[in-house]
C-alpha positions as CSV (number, residue, x, y, z in Angstrom):
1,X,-62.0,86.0,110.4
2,X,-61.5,84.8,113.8
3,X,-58.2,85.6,115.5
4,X,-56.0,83.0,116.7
5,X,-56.9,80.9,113.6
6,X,-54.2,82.0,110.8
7,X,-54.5,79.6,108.3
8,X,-58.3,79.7,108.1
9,X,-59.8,80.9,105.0
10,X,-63.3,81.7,104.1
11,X,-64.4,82.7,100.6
12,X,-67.9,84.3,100.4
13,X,-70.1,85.1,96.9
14,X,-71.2,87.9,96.1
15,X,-74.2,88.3,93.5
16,X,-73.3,92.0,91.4
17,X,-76.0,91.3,88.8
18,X,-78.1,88.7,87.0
19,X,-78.2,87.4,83.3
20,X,-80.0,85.5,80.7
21,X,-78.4,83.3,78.5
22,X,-79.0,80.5,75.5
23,X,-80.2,77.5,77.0
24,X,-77.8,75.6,74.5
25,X,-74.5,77.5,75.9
26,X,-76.0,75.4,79.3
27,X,-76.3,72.1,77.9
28,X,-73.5,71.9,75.8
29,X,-74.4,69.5,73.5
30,X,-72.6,69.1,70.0
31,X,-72.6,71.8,67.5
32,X,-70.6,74.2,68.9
33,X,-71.6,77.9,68.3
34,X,-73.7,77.4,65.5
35,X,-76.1,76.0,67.5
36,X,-75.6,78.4,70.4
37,X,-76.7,81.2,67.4
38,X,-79.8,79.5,66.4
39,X,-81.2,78.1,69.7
40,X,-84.7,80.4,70.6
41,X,-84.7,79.5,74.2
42,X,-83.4,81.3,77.2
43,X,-82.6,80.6,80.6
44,X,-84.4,81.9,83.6
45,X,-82.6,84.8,85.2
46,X,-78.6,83.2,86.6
47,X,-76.8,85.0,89.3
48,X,-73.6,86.9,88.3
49,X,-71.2,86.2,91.4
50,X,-67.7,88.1,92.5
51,X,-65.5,86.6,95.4
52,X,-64.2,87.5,98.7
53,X,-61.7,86.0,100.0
54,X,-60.4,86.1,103.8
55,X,-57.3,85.8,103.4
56,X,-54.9,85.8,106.9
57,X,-53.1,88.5,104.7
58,X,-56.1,90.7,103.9
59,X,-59.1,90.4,102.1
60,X,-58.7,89.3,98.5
61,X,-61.6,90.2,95.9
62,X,-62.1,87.6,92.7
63,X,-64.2,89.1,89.6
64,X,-63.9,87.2,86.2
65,X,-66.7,88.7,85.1
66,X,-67.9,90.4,81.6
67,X,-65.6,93.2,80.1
68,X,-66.0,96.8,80.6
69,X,-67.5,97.3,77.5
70,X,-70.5,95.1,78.2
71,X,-72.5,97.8,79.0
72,X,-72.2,100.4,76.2
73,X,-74.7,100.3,73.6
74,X,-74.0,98.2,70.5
75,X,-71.3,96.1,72.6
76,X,-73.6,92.7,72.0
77,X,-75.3,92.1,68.2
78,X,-79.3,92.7,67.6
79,X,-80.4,89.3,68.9
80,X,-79.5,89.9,72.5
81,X,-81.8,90.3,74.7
């Protein structure tokens, strides 16, 4: 951040991973999860983004990303890839 600018505020993405997902949680048509569970088709590979924020106060850092447990084995059912 620049100084003599104090109210300027840049936010900039930052890609911590990539993943796949049903191609029916991106269109979001009717039928809810059931059809989520029984769709066959899969996205190409979608960017997995956390935050930075300059912030005149200091730098700020957004992640509403997956849960801890996302990466220990048994954490998502058979069917995921």
């Amino acid at each position: 951040m620049q100084e003599g600018d104090p109210m300027k505020i840049h936010i900039h993405p930052i890609s911590t991973g990539r993943v796949r997902i049903k191609e029916a949680q991106r269109a979001r048509r009717p039928g809810g999860p059931l059809r989520v569970m029984g769709d066959r088709d899969w996205s190409d590979w979608l960017p997995i983004h956390v935050w930075l924020i300059d912030h005149p106060e200091g730098p700020i850092l957004v992640d509403t990303g997956e849960t801890c447990g996302a990466g220990r084995a048994g954490y998502f059912p058979r069917w995921h890839p």
